[in-house]
C-alpha positions as CSV (number, residue, x, y, z in Angstrom):
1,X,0.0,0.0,0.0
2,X,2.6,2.8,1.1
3,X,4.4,1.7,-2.0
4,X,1.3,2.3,-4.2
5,X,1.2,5.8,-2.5
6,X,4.8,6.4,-2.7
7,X,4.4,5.7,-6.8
8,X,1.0,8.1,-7.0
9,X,3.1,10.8,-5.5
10,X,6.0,11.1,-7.5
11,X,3.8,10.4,-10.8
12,X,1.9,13.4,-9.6
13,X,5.3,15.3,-9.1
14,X,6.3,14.6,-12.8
15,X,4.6,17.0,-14.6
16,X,5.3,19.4,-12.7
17,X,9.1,18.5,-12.1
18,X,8.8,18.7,-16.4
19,X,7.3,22.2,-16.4
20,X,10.0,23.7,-14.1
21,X,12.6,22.4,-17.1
22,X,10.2,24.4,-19.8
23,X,9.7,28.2,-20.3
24,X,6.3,27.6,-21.6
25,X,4.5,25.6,-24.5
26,X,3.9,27.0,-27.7
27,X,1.2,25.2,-29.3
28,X,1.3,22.2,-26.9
29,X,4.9,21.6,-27.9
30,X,7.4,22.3,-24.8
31,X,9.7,25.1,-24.9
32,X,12.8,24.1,-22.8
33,X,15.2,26.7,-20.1
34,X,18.0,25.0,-22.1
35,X,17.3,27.2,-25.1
36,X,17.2,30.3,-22.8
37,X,20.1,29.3,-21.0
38,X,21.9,28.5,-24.4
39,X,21.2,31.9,-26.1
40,X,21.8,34.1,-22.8
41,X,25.7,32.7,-23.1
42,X,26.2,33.8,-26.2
43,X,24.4,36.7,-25.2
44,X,26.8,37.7,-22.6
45,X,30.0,36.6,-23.8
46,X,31.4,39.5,-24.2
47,X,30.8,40.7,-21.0
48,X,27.3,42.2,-21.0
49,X,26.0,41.3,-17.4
50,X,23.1,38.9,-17.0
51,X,20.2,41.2,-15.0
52,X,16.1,40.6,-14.6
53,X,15.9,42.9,-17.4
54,X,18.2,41.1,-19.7
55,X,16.8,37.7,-19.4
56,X,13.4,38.7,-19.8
57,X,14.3,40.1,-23.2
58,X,16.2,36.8,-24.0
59,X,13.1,35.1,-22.8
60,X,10.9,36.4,-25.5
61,X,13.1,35.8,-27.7
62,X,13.4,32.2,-27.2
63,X,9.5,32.5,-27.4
64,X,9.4,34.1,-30.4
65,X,11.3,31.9,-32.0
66,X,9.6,29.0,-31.3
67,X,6.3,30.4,-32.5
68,X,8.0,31.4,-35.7
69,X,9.8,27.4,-36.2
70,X,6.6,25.9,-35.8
71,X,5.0,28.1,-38.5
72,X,7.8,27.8,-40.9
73,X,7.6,23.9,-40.3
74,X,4.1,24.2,-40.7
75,X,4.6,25.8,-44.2
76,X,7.3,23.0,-45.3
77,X,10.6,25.4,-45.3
78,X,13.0,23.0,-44.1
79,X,11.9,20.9,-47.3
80,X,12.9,24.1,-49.5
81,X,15.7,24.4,-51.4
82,X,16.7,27.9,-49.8
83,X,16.3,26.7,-46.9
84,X,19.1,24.2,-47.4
85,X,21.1,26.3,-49.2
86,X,21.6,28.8,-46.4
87,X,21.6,25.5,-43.4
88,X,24.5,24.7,-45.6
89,X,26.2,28.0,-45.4
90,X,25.3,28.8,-42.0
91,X,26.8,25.4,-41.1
92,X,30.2,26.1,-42.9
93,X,30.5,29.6,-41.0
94,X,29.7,28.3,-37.9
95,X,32.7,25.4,-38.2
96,X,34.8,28.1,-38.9
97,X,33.7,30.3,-35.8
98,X,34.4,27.5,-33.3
99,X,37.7,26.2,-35.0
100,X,39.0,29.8,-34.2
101,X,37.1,29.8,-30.8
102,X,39.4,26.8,-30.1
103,X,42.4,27.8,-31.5
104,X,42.2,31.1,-29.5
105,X,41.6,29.3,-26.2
106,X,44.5,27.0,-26.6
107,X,46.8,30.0,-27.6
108,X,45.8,32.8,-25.8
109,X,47.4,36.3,-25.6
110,X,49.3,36.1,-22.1
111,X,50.0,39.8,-20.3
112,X,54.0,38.9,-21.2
113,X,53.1,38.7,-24.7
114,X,51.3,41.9,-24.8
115,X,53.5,44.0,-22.5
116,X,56.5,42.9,-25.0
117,X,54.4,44.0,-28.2
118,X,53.8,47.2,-26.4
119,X,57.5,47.7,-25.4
120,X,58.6,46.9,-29.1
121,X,56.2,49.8,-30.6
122,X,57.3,52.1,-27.9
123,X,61.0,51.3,-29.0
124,X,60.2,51.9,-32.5
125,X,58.7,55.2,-32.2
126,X,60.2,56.6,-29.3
127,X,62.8,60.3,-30.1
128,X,61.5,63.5,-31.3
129,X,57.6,64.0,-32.6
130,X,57.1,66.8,-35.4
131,X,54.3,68.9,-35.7
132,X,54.5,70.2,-39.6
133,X,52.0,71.8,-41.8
134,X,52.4,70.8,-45.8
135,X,50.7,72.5,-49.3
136,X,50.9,69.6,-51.4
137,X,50.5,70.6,-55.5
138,X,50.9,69.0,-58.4
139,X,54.0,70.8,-60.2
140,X,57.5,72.4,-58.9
141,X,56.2,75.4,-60.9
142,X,52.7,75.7,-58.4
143,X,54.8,74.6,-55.7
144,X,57.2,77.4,-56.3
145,X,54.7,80.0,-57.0
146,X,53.0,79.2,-53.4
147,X,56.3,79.7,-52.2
148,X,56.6,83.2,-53.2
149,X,52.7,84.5,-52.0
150,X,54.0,83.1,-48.3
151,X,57.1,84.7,-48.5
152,X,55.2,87.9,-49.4
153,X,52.6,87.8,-46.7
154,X,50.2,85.3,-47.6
155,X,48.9,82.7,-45.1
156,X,50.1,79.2,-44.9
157,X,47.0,78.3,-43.5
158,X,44.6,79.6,-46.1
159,X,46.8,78.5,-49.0
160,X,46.8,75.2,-48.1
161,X,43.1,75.2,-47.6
162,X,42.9,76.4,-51.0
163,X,45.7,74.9,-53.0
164,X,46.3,71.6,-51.5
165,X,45.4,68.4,-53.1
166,X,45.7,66.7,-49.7
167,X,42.7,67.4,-48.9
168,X,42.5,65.2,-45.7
169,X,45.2,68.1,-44.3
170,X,43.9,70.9,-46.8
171,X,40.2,71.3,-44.2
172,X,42.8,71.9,-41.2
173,X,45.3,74.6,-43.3
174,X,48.0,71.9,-43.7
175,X,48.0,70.6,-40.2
176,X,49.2,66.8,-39.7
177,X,49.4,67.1,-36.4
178,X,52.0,65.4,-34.4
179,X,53.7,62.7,-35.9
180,X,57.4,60.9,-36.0
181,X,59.4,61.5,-39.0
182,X,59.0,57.9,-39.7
183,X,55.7,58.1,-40.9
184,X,56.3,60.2,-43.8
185,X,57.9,59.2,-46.9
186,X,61.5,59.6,-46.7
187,X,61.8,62.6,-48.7
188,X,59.8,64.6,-46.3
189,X,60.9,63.2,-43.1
190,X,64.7,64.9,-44.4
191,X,63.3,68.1,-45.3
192,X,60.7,68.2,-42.5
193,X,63.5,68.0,-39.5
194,X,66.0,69.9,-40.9
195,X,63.4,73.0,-40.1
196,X,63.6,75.0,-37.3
197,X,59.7,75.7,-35.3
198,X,58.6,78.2,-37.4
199,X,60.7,77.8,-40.7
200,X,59.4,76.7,-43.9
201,X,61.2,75.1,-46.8
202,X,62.9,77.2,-49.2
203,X,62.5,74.7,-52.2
204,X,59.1,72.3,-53.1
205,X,60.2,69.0,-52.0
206,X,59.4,66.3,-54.2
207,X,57.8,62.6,-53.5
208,X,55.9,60.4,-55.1
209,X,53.0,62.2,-54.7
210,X,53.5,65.5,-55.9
211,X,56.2,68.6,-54.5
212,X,55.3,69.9,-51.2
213,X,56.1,73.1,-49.1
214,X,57.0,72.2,-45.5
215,X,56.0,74.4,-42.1
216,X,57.5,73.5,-39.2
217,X,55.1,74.4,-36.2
218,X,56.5,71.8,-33.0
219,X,58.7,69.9,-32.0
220,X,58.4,67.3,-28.8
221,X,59.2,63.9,-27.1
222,X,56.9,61.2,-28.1
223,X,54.5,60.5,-25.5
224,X,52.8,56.8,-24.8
225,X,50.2,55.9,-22.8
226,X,50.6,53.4,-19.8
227,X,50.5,50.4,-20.7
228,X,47.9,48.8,-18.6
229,X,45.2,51.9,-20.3
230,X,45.9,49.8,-24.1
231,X,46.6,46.4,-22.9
232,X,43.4,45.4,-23.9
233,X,43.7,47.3,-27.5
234,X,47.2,45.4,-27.7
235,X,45.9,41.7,-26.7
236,X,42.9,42.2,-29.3
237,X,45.6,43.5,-31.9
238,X,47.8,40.4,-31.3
239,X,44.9,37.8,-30.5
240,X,43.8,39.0,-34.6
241,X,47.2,38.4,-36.0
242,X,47.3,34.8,-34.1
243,X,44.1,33.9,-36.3
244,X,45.3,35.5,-39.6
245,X,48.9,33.3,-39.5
246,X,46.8,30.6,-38.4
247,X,44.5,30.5,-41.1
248,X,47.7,31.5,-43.3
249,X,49.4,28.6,-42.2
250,X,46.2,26.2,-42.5
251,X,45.7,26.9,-46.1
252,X,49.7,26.7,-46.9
253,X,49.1,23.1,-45.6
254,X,46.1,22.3,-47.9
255,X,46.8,20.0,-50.6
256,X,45.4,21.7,-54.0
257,X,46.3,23.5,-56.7
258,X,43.9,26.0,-56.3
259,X,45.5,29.8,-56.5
260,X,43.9,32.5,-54.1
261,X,43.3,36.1,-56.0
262,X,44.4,37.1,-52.6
């Protein structure tokens, strides 16, 4: 007998032990916490917090799309030929996604790694940053002519505005702001700091993309910021070149004889 009574209970416990692993059911079909569970991860991988309002919104969502499954089902897309067409695409894309998701987790970006990146950029650009303004023309003739209005009174800054074809520095009269020498072409960087603050080349100076007429505003020490404020910037920097030789590497190793355009 107690057995008989112990057997009624938990039978009458299963249901709702089954509910309490379900959202809700959509048409009498079940619609399990898994899925909710499944799609907040993903959700918050990237290190959005998980709060009542959040999961709510996830929640629907999970809802939604189960109302929207059963109706394409109903109307026979997975049977479609677009709808295997894109399965098959979404599948590929999702291989690669989790390949690199693995890769990444077995090689990760340590704080050593990242701190010696830093340290080798710093070292590279370290010295003397210039501040220099630049008219950049076509000819020597234009370039000489310019030349002469500033010499004669005119402004830099409105000539440049004006006259020069870069016109990324042309809005800001010439302005490149500062910058090390190393970032120009090489013809430039020599002219550039051989000025004294407030001198201006005597002669265009020629490169490959036209002759220029050099300003001198600044001079200073490059700055750098700490390195704990970019660590982040650098690990992300590093963790994107890991997957690029990776993938390099990967189709090195292929066996075909097919020839990327790329």
């Amino acid at each position: 007998m107690k057995k008989l009574v112990l057997a009624a209970a938990i039978a009458a416990l299963l249901p709702v032990a089954a509910i309490a692993q379900n959202i809700t059911t959509v048409n009498g079909k079940p619609v399990p916490k898994a899925r909710l569970e499944a799609l907040m991860s993903q959700v918050t991988k990237n290190g959005q917090p998980r709060t009542p309002e959040l999961e709510a919104k996830v929640k629907d969502e999970v809802v939604r799309r189960e109302i929207v499954m059963q109706e394409a089902e109903r109307a026979g897309v997975p049977q479609s030929a677009d709808y295997k067409v894109q399965m098959e695409l979404a599948r590929q894309a999702i291989l690669e996604r989790v390949l690199l998701e693995q890769v990444r987790a077995k090689n990760p970006v340590t704080d050593e790694l990242a701190k010696a990146e830093y340290d080798k950029f710093k070292a590279a650009n370290s010295g003397q940053e210039y501040r220099a303004r630049h008219i950049l023309v076509e000819t020597e003739d234009q370039a000489k002519d310019l030349i002469k209005q500033i010499k004669a009174g005119g402004n830099f800054e409105e000539l440049a505005k004006k006259n020069s074809k870069d016109t990324g520095s042309a809005a800001n009269g010439g302005d490149l702001d500062f910058a090390n020498p190393k970032n120009f072409v090489p013809e430039f960087s020599q002219a550039m700091v051989a000025l004294q603050k407030g001198q201006m080349t005597e002669e265009p100076v020629k490169s490959q993309f036209g002759y220029h007429i050099i300003k001198l505003e600044d001079t200073r020490e490059s700055t750098f910021p700490a390195f704990d404020d970019v660590k982040a910037q650098v690990k992300q920097r590093l963790e994107q070149q890991k997957m690029q030789d990776y993938m390099v590497d990967l189709i090195k190793r292929a066996k075909t004889d097919y020839q990327f355009s790329q």
